[in-house]
Structures are given as structure tokens and as C-alpha cells.
C-alpha positions as CSV (number, residue, x, y, z in Angstrom):
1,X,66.8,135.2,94.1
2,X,70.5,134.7,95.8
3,X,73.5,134.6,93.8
4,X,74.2,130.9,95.0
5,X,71.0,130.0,93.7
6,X,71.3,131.2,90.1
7,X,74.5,129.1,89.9
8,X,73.2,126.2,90.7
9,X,70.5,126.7,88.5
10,X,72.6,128.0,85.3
11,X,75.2,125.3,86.1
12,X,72.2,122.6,86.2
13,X,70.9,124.0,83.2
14,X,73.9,123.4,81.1
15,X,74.9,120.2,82.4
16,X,71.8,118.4,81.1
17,X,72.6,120.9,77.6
18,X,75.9,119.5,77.6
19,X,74.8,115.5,78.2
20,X,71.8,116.1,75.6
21,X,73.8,117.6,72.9
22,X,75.3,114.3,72.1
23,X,72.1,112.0,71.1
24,X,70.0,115.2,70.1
25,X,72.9,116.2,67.6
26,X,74.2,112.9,66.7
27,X,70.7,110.8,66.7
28,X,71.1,107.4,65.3
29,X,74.3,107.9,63.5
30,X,77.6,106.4,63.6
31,X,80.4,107.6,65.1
32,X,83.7,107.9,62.6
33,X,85.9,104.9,63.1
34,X,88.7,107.3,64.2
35,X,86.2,108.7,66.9
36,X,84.8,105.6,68.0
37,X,88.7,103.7,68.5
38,X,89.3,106.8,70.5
39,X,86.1,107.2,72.5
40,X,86.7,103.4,73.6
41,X,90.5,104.2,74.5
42,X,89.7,106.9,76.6
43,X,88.0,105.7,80.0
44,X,91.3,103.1,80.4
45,X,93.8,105.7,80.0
46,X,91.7,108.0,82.1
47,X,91.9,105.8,84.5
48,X,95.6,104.4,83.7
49,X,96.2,108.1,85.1
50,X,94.3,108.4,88.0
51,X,96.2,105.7,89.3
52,X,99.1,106.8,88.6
53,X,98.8,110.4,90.4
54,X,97.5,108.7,93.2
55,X,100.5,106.1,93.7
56,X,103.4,108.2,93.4
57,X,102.1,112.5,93.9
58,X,102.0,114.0,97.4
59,X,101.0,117.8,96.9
60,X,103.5,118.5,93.9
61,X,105.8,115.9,94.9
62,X,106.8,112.4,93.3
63,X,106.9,110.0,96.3
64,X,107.6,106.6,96.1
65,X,106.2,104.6,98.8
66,X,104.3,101.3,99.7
67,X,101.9,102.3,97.4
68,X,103.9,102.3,94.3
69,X,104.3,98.1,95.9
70,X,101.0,97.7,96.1
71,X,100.0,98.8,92.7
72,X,103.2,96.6,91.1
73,X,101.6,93.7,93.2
74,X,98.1,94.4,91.3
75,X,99.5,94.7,88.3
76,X,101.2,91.0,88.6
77,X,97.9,89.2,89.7
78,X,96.4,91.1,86.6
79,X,98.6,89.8,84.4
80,X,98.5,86.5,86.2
81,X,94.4,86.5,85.1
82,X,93.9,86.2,88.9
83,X,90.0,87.7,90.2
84,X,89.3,91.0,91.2
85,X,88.8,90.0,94.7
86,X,92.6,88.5,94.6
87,X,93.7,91.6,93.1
88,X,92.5,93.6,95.7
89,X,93.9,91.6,98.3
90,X,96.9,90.8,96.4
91,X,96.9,95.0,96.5
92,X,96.2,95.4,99.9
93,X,99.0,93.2,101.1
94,X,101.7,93.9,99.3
95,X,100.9,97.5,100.7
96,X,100.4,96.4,104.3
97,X,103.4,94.7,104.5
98,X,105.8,97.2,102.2
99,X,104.3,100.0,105.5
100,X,105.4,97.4,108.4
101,X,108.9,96.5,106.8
102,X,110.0,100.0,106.5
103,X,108.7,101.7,109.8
């Protein structure tokens, strides 16, 4: 058996370990209220930092570009309740025309 195979078999193997542990362990119990406020916190400011990275770091670098506009412009039709679909768009242009007016 190659080397490359018994990786990707041990590294399947403890994947589905790792994402049965939780129900198998926990089973019909609650989470502490601590735990549970946190666990519902988590995937916003996960993602909260993903975008953030992605607007303003090139390599190691902080850059500020027609991104960082485009991500300002998303987060006003946000708070303006506007759709997803005018969010995007909203996004998009603000981006667009941020790259044309600087060169």
C-alpha cells in the first residue's frame, strides 16, 4: 500500500471520528448556555474575518483598494435592509467604478 494512500485513508478515518464525536458524546443533551451563545457567534465572526483579510491583505501586506469601496458600499445597503441581490450589485459597482476612477 503507498504512502499517499494510507493518508488519505487515516486522514478520512479521523474526519468522520472528529464529526461523530459531537452527537455520539453529547447525544440528546443540551449545550451550556455559555457554549451555545458562543457556538451561535461564531460562524458570523468567522466570517466577519474572512472578509476582512480578503478586502485589505495582499501576501503580508495591508492594501487598500477598490475593494475596501466595495465592501463599505455593501455594508450601507445592509444597513439600508436592501436584498441580497442589491447588495451584490450595490458591491460590484461600487468596486467597478472605484477601479475605472483610479486607473
Amino acid at each position: 500500500m503507498s504512502s499517499t494512500l494510507v493518508v488519505l485513508v487515516g486522514l478520512s478515518v479521523g474526519t468522520y471520528l472528529l464529526k461523530a464525536a459531537g452527537p455520539l458524546l453529547l447525544g440528546g443533551r443540551r449545550l451550556p448556555p455559555m457554549v451555545d451563545a458562543l457556538s451561535n457567534r461564531i460562524p458570523a465572526a468567522l466570517l466577519a474575518a474572512l472578509v476582512v483579510v480578503s478586502t485589505i491583505a495582499d501576501g503580508g501586506d495591508v492594501v487598500v483598494d477598490a475593494r475596501l469601496v466595495g465592501v463599505v458600499g455593501a455594508a450601507l445597503a445592509l444597513r439600508l435592509r436592501a436584498p441580497f441581490v442589491v447588495v451584490v450589485v450595490t458591491a460590484v459597482a461600487a468596486t467597478a467604478a472605484t477601479r475605472v476612477l483610479l486607473g
